[in-house]
Wavefront OBJ file of the C-alpha trace (Angstrom):
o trace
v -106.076 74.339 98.650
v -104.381 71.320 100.253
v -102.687 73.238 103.819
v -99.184 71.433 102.984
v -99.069 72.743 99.628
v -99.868 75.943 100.717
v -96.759 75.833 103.304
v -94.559 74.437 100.632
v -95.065 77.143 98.320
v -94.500 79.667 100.674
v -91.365 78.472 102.461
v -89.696 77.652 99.030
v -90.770 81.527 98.119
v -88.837 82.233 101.113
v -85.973 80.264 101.305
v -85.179 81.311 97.698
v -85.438 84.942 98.694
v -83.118 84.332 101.241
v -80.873 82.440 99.278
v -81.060 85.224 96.302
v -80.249 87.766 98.975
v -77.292 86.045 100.904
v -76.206 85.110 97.484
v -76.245 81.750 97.855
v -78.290 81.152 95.086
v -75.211 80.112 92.379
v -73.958 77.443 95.240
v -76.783 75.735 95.463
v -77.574 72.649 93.161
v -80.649 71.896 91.136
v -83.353 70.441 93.994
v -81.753 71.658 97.367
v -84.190 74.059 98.238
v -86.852 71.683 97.063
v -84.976 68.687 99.500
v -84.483 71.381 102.174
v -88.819 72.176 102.132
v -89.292 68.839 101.987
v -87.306 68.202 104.967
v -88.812 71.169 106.741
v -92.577 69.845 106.038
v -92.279 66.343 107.288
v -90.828 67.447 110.299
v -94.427 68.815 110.950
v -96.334 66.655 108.944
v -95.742 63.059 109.757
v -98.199 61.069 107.049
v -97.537 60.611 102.961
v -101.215 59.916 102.162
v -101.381 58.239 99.199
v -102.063 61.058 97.146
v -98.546 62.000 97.561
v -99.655 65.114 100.215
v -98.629 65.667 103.445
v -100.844 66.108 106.452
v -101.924 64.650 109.803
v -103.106 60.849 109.933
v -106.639 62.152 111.546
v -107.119 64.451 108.765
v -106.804 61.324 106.151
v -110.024 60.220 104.449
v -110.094 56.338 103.716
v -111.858 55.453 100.344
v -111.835 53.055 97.925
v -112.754 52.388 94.342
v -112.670 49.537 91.750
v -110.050 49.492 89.644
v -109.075 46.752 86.812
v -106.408 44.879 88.293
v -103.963 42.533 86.377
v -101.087 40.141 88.037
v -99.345 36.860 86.429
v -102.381 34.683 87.722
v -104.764 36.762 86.720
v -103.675 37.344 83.165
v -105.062 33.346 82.956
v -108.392 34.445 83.430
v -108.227 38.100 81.537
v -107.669 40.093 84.533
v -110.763 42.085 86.876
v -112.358 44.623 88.483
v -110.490 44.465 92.217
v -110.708 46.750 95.216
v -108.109 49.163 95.847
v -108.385 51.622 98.782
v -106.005 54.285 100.413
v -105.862 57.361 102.748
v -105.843 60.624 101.269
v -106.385 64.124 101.795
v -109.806 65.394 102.034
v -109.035 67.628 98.327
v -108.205 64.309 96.805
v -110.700 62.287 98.390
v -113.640 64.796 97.179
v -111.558 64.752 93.437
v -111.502 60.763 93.502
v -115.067 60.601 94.329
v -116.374 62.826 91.468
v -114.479 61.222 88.867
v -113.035 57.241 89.786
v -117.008 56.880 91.454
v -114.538 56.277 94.825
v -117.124 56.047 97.938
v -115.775 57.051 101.835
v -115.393 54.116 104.214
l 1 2 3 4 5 6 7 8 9 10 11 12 13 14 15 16 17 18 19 20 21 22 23 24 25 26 27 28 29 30 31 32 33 34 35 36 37 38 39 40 41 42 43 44 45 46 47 48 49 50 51 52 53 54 55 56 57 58 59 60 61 62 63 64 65 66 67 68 69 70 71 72 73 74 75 76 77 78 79 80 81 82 83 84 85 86 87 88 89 90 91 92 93 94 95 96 97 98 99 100 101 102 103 104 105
């Protein structure tokens, strides 16, 4: 499991506990505790790969994988295969490259 997930899940398991507990619960409005993890994690994780996890830039895995790509100028000539590469976590790397055919660089 993806470490920052892991985290999230458990701090939000706290922090509601607490909340439920201090009764706080009722004061609070739809997403706080959510903003309040979110807050929490990228104060120790300072990289949104591209995945949409959180982690540590040296833990990133660049890959790439061709993708049918379509702008104005293409749309002339019926669009194409293009390029398109990113950092993500190693979970989503391993994912991408079992079923997009992605390859590490």
């Amino acid at each position: 499991m993806i470490e920052s997930e892991a985290k999230k899940q458990r701090i939000t398991t706290d922090i509601s506990y607490w909340c439920d507990r201090v009764k706080a619960t009722p004061l609070l409005r739809a997403g706080d505790i959510e903003g309040l993890v979110q807050t929490i994690l990228e104060e120790f994780y300072h990289t949104t790969f591209c995945c949409g996890h959180l982690g540590h830039f040296e833990d990133g895995v660049h890959i790439a994988f061709k993708d049918f790509i379509v702008d104005r100028g293409d749309m002339e000539h019926g669009g194409g295969l293009g390029e398109v590469s990113g950092l993500c976590c190693r979970d989503c790397a391993n994912e991408y490259i079992k079923t997009l055919g992605a390859w590490e660089i």
